[in-house]
C-alpha angles and dihedrals in degrees: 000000000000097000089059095053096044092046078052093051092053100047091053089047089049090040084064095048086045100041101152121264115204119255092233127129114279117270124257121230098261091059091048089049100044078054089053093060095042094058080042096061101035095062098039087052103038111021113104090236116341099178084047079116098013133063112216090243083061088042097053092043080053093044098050093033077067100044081051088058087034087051094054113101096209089056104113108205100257088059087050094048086052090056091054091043089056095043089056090041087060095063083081097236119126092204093048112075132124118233137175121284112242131198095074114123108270122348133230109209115099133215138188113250089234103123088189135204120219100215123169087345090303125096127233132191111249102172131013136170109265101273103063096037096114084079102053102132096022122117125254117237121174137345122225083356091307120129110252077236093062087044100058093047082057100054103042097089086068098061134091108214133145090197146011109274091048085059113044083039087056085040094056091041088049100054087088087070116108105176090047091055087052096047089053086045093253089122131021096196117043093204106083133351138200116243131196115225122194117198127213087270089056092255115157118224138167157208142193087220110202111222133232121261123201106286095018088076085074107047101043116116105220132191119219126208112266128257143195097207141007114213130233092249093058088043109073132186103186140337080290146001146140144231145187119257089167106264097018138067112211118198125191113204105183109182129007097256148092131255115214097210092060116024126226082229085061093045096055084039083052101046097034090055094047095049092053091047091041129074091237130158098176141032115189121203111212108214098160103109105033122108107191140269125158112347097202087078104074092042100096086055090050095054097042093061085045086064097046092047091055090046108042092012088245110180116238120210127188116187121199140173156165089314096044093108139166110343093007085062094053084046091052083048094044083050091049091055112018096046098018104243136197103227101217113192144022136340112288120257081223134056131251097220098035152155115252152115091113134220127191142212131174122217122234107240111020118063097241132120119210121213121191141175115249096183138033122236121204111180096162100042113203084011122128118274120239131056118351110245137229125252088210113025118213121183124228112216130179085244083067095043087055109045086042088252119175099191094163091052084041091060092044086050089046096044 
């Protein structure tokens, strides 16, 4: 099952990366630059407070720093939709970027079949097509002969973040594009690169690794890094659900949203009913792959534990992570508050006090859509900005990956 999910996992990540590009002609510079203003426009009119973490002198060096690349005839358009990606990554808000528009035949942009793992600050390769499967588990080094530290430094300006998790986890996520890594003179050609592995022993080995095209991204037969166990938490049954661990009721909420076949109403129904049957100490909220939604949905079980907190002094966990992200942040926070939980894990991808409710345009010529926040949310008013913290850090390692390992439940189950 979890090689399904995780083969999932990667196609949606490459799909990104693949999103089609139209087969038209190229667009001439009068097209690009009318887009320019028109991104221009769209964020500087909609966006809550785009010079929050930019003045307007910064924003119009950035602006016209775009229009010189956009001027350029030799510029091909997805150089020129890097350029405006990284003019709306500069604005400093993890919820505004511009991406490509899919949906459009076959697509041109290219990726690396490396679906890759951020362990301990290093990354490590955790499915791979056949060729290259000798090097599942292995570090990742350097890409074209550049340290996987220089490549980093070269990508981040294409990446929207509003702290520092968000942005190594979308690093280590972004090393597979290849466009991307040509358009920061990583790579010259798009269409393979050569990666550094280093094993376990330290040995260096490498690979002139040839990348995806459109279609090819379905097709591809990939290998995955093999594991002893799965946990409960990678292995979903729904959008949420719960389960007994002896004194303690785990529940897994996977994205901020409803399903209609089972009500939220009928889930807190459902856990409240089986606490108070139950000889339970501790119920533990599992946030760590969820990536946000809308955050109102979870409130009635919030406050519900709240209640039974304050009534059997039952002990309420939330454990969050690199992939809690946007309104599953503002629920750890509203658990943390409202129901006095103790947070289990690592530093959230989101931020606790953070820019979001997205809208969305699409520009005319290029084939790039443009998200962007329209309201400002602050969950820990007066708090610090950037990533909400544990209370208890647990470190997740790739030993524990591989031996299925939850050592963050395993801390909640051990308190």
């Amino acid at each position: 099952m979890f090689r399904n999910m995780l083969k999932t996992t990667l196609c949606l990540a490459l799909a990104l990366l693949l999103a089609a590009l139209p087969a038209a002609a190229e667009t001439n510079v009068e097209e690009r630059l009318s887009d320019l203003e028109t991104l221009r426009a769209g964020l500087e009119q909609g966006h809550y407070d785009p010079f929050a973490l930019v003045t307007p002198a910064e924003w119009e060096a950035r602006v016209e720093a775009a229009a010189e690349t956009l001027r350029d005839e030799d510029t091909d358009d997805i150089t020129a939709c890097y350029a405006l990606i990284e003019l709306v990554a500069s604005l400093g808000d993890a919820h505004t970027q511009a991406w490509f528009t899919g949906g459009n035949a076959q697509g041109m942009l290219r990726a690396l079949p490396l679906q890759t793992g951020l362990f301990s600050g290093r990354v490590y390769l955790l499915a791979t097509t056949e060729p290259y499967a000798d090097y599942l588990g292995m570090e990742i080094t350097a890409i074209a002969g550049v340290p996987m530290a220089e490549v980093f430094a070269r990508l981040t300006p294409l990446i929207s973040y509003d702290n520092e998790v968000r942005l190594q986890t979308q690093l280590a996520a972004n090393i597979a594009d290849a466009e991307g890594l040509r358009y920061v003179g990583i790579l010259d050609d798009a269409s393979r690169a050569e990666a550094t592995f280093t094993d376990a022993q330290g040995a260096q080995h490498t690979a002139t690794v040839e990348a995806l095209v459109g279609e090819e991204m379905y097709t591809a037969q990939f290998s995955f890094l093999e594991r002893e166990a799965i946990p409960a938490a990678e292995q979903p049954a729904g959008l949420y659900e719960y389960r007994n661990y002896g004194d303690t009721l785990w529940i897994g909420y996977y994205s901020c949203a409803e399903d209609p076949e089972y009500p939220m109403a009928d889930f807190v129904e459902d856990v409240a009913a089986e606490l108070e049957a139950g000889n339970y100490a501790k119920v533990c909220v599992d946030l760590r792959y969820n990536g946000g939604g809308n955050s109102a949905i979870l409130e009635p079980l919030i406050d519900r534990l709240a209640g039974l907190r304050d009534k059997t002094g039952l002990a309420v966990y939330a454990l969050i992570g690199e992939n809690t992200f946007s309104s599953a942040v503002m629920n750890a926070a509203q658990l943390k508050t409202r129901a006095g939980a103790t947070l289990v894990g690592t530093p959230t991808g989101g931020s606790a006090n953070h820019y979001g409710e997205i809208q969305s345009f699409t520009l005319e010529h290029l084939p790039l859509t443009v998200y962007y926040s329209t309201k400002y949310f602050e969950m820990l008013p007066g708090g610090p900005n950037g990533s909400l913290m544990p209370d208890i850090e647990v470190e997740r390692t790739l030993t524990d990956y591989i031996s299925g390992t939850d050592a963050a439940l395993q801390a909640v189950l051990e308190a």
